[in-house]
C-alpha positions as CSV (number, residue, x, y, z in Angstrom):
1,X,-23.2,-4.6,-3.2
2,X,-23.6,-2.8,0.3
3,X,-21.3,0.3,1.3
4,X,-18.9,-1.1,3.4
5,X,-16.1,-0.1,5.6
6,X,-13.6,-2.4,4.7
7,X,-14.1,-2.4,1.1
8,X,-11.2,-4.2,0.3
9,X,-11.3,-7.1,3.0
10,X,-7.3,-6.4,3.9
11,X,-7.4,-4.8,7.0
12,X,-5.7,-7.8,9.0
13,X,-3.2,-7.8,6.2
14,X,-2.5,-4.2,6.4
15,X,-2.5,-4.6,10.3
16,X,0.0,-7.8,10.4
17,X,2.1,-5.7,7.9
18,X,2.0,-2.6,10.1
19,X,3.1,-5.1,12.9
20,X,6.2,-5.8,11.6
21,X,7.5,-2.4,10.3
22,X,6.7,-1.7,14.2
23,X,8.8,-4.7,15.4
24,X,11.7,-3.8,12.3
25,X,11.9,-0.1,12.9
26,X,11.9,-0.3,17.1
27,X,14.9,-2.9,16.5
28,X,16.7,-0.5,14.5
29,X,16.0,2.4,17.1
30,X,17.3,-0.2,19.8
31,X,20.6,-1.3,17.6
32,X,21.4,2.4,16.9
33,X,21.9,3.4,20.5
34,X,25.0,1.1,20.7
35,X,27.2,2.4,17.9
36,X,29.7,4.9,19.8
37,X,29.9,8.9,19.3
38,X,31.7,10.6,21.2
39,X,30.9,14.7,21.5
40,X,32.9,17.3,20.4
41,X,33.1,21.0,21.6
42,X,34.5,22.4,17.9
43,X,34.2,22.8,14.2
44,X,33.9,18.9,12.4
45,X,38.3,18.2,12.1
46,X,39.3,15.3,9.8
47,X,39.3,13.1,13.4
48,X,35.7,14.0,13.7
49,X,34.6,13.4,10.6
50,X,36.1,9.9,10.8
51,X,34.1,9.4,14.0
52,X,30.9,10.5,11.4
53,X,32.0,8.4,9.1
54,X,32.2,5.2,11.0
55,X,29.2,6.0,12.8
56,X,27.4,6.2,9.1
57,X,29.0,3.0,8.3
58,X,27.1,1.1,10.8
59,X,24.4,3.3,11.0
60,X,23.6,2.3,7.0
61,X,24.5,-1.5,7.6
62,X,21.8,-1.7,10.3
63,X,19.5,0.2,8.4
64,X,20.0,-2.3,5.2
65,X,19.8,-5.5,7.7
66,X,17.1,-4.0,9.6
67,X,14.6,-2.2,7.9
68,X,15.3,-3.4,4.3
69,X,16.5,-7.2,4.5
70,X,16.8,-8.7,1.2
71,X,15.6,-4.6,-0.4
72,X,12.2,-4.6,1.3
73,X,11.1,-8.0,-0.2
74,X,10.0,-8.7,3.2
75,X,6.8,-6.5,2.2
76,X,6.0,-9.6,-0.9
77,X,4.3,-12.0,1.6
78,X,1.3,-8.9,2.7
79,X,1.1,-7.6,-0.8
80,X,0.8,-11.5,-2.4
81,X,-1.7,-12.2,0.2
82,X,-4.0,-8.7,-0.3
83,X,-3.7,-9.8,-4.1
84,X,-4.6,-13.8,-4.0
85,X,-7.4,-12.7,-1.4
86,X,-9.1,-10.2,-4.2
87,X,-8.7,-12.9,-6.9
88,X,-10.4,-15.3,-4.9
89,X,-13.2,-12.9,-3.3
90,X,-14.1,-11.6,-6.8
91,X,-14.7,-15.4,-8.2
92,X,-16.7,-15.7,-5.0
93,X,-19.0,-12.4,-6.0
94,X,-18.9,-13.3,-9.5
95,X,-20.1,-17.0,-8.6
96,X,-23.2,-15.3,-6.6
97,X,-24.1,-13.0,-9.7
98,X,-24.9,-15.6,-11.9
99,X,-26.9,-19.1,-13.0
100,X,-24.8,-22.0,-12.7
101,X,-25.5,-22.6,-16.5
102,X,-24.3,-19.8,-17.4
103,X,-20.5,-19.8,-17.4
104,X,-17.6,-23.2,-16.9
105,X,-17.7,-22.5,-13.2
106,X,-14.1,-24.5,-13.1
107,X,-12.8,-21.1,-14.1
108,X,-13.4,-19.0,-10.8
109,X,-14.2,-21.6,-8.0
110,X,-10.7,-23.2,-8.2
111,X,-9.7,-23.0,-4.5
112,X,-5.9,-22.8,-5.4
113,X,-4.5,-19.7,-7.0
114,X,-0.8,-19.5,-8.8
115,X,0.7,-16.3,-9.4
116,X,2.4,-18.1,-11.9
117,X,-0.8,-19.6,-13.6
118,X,-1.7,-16.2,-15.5
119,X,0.6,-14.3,-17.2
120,X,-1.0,-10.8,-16.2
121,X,-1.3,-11.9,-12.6
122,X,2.3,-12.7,-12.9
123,X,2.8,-9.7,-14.2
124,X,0.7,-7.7,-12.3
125,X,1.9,-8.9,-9.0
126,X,5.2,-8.6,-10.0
127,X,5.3,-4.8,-10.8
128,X,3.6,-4.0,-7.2
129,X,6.3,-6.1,-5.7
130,X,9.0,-3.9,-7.7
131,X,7.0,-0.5,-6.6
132,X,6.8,-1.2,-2.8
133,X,10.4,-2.3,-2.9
134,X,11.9,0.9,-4.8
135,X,9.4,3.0,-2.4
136,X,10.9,1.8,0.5
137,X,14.9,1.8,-0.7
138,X,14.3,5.2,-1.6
139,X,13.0,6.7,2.0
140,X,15.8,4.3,3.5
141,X,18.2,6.3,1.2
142,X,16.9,9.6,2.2
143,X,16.9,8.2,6.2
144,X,20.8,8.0,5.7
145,X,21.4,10.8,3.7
146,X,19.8,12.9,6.4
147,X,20.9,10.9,9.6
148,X,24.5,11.8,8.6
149,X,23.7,15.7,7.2
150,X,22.2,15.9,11.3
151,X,25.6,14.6,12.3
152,X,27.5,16.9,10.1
153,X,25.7,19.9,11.4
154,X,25.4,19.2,14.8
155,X,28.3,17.5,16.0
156,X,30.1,20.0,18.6
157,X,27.2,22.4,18.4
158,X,24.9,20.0,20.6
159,X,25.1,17.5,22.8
160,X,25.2,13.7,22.0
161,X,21.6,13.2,23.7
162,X,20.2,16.2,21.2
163,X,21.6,14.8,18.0
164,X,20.3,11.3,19.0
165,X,17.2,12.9,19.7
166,X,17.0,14.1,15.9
167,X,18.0,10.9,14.5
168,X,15.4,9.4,16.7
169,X,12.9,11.8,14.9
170,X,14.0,11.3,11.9
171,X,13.7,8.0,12.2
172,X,9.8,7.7,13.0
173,X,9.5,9.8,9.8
174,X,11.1,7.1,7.5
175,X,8.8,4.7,9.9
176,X,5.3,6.4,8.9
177,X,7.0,6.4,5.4
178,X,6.5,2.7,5.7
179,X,3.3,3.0,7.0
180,X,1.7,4.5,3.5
181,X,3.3,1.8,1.8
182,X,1.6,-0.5,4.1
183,X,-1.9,1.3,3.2
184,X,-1.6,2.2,-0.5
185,X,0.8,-1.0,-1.5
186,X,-2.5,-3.6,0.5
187,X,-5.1,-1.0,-1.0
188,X,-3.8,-1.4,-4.6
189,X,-2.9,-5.1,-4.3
190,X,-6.4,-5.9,-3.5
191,X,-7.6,-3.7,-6.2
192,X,-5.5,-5.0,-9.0
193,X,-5.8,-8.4,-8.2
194,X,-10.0,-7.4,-9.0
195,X,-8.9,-6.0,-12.0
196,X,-6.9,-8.4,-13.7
197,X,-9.4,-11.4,-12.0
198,X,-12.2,-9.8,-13.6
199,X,-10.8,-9.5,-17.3
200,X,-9.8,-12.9,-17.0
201,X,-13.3,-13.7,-16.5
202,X,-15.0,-11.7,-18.7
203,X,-12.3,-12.9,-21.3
204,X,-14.1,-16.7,-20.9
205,X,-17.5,-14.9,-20.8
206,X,-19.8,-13.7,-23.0
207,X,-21.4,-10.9,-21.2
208,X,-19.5,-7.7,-20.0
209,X,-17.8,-8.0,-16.6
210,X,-16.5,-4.9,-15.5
211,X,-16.0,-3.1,-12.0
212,X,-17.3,-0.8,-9.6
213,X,-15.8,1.5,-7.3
214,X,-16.5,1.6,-3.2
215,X,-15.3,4.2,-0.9
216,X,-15.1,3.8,2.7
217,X,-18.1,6.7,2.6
218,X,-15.9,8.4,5.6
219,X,-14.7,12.1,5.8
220,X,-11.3,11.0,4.3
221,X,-12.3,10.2,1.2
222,X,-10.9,12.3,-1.2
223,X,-13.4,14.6,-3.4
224,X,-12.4,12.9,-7.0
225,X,-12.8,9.0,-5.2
226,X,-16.1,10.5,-3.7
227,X,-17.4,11.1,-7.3
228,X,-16.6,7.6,-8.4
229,X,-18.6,5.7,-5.7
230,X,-20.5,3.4,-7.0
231,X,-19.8,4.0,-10.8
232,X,-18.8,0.7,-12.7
233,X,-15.8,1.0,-14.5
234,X,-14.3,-1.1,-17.4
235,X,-10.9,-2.3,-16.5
236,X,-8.7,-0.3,-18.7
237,X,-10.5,2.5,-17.0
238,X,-10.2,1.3,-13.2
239,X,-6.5,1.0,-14.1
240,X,-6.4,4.7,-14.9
241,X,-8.7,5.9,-11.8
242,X,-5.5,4.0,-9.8
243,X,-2.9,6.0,-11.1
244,X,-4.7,9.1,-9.8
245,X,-3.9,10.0,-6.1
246,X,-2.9,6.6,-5.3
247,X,-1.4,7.1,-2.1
248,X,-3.6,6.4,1.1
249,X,-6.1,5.1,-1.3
250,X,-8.6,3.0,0.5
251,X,-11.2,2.3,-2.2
252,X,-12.2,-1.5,-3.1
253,X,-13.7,-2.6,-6.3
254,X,-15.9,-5.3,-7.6
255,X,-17.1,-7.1,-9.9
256,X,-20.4,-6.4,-12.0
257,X,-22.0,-7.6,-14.9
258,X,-23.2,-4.9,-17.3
259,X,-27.0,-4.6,-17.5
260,X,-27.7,-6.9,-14.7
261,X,-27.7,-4.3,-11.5
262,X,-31.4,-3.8,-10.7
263,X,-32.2,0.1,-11.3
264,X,-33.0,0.2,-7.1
265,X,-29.2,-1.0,-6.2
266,X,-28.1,2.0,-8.9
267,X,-30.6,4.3,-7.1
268,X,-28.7,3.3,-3.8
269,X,-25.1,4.2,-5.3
270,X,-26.1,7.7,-6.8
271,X,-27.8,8.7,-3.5
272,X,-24.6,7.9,-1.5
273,X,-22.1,9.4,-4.2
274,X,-24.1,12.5,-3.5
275,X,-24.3,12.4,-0.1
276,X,-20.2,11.8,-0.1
277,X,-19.9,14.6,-2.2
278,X,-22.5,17.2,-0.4
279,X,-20.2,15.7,2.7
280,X,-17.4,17.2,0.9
281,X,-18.6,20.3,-0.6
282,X,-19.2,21.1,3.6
283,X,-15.8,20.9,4.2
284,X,-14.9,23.8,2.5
C-alpha cells in the first residue's frame, strides 16, 4: 500500500469532533461570564469565600452540562464512527488482496457492521469509549480544581477582569486537553478497529493476516513510530506498539497477508523507514 497522509482515513471525523469541543467549550466561556463576583480589596473573609463558593458551584454545574454532558459520552458517536470505518476499510483492502475462491467473502463484504455482532469488537469499542470518557472527566476535574485555587489566590489581590482573564486561560488549556483526545482517541479507534477486524479474518482464514504499520512520513513522527513504517506486525504485537507513546499518535495500519507482498513493495517500505529515520537522526 502507498505512503499516505491520512493513513487512517479519519480526518473528517477528527475535524467534526474538533468542531464540537469548539462549539462546547466557547459556550461554556460564554455561560461563565454571567455568574456574578463581586471584587474585594482584602484577605479572602468567610463572606468572601461564600462568594467563591457559589461562584464554584455554578462554575462546576456548567462545566458538567457543558463540556461533559452525560461524562463525555458525547465523544462515543466520533470514536464508533473512526472504529466501524477501519472495520469496513480493512475488509475492503483484504477483499482486493485476494482471489474470490479463496476465502467465504460473506465474511468481510457485509455492508452492515454491529458493534454488538463480535464479542471483541464489543469489547474493544467499549474500553476506548471508557478511556476517552475518564480522560476527559479527569482534565474537567483538574479545570475546577484550578479555576477555584485562581479564585482563592487572587480574589482582593487583582481585579475581577484579571482573574477572569486566568480562568479564561485556564480554560483553553482544558480545551486543547480535548483536542488530544480528539487526535489519539480517532487515531487509536481506527487502528483497533484494524486490529481486531483483521484477527477476525485471519481466524476464518487459512493463511496469516497480519498488519502493517504507516506513518504520516512527516517531521512529527516520532523516532520509535519512524522505525516501524512499513513493518507488518502480528496483532498481539500491533496492540503492544499502541500502548507505547499513544498520545498524538497518527499512524494507520493495514491489513497484509504473510508472504504475499511482492519483494519491490518491501523494497519501497525499507527505503522510506530509512529515509524517516535519516529525517530524524537530522533533527538532532
Amino acid at each position: 500500500m502507498a505512503i499516505t497522509n491520512n493513513p487512517n482515513k479519519a480526518k473528517g471525523i477528527e475535524a467534526r469532533w474538533r468542531k464540537e469541543i469548539n462549539e462546547r467549550w466557547r459556550n461554556f466561556s460564554a455561560a461563565i461570564k454571567n455568574i456574578p463576583l463581586k471584587s474585594v480589596v482584602s484577605n479572602v473573609t468567610q463572606s468572601e469565600q461564600q462568594e467563591i463558593d457559589q461562584y464554584m458551584n455554578q462554575f462546576l454545574i456548567l462545566s458538567t452540562s457543558l463540556l461533559l454532558s452525560g461524562n463525555g459520552a458525547w465523544q462515543n458517536k466520533f470514536q464508533l464512527s473512526a472504529y466501524s470505518r477501519a472495520v469496513k476499510r480493512t475488509n475492503k483492502q483484504f477483499n482486493s488482496m485476494i482471489p474470490e475462491t479463496e476465502v467465504a467473502r460473506s465474511l468481510i463484504t457485509q455492508d452492515g457492521f454491529n458493534l454488538n455482532a463480535i464479542d471483541d469488537h464489543r469489547n474493544e469499542s467499549a474500553f476506548l469509549l471508557n478511556r476517552s470518557r475518564e480522560a476527559l472527566q479527569k482534565w474537567i476535574a483538574a479545570l475546577n480544581s484550578e479555576a477555584r485555587t485562581i479564585l482563592f489566590n487572587n480574589i482582593g489581590v487583582l481585579t475581577i477582569p484579571e482573574i477572569n482573564a486566568l480562568i479564561k486561560e485556564r480554560i483553553s488549556v482544558s480545551k486543547s486537553r480535548a483536542k488530544v483526545i480528539s487526535t489519539t482517541e480517532t487515531a487509536q479507534a481506527s487502528q483497533r478497529g484494524v486490529i481486531v477486524q483483521t484477527a477476525v479474518i485471519g481466524a476464518a482464514f487459512k493463511d496469516s493476516v497480519n498488519v502493517r504499520w504507516i506513518t504520516m512520513d512527516d517531521s512529527k513522527v516520532r523516532h520509535l513510530h519512524a522505525s516501524w513504517h512499513g513493518k507488518i506486525f502480528t496483532q498481539k504485537q500491533a496492540n503492544k506498539n499502541l500502548t507505547i507513546s499513544p498520545w498524538n499518535c497518527r499512524c494507520g495500519l493495514v491489513p497484509v497477508i504473510k508472504n504475499r507482498t511482492p519483494a519491490r513493495v518491501e523494497a519501497k517500505f525499507t527505503k522510506e523507514r530509512k529515509l524517516l529515520l535519516a529525517q530524524e537522526s537530522n533533527k538532532v
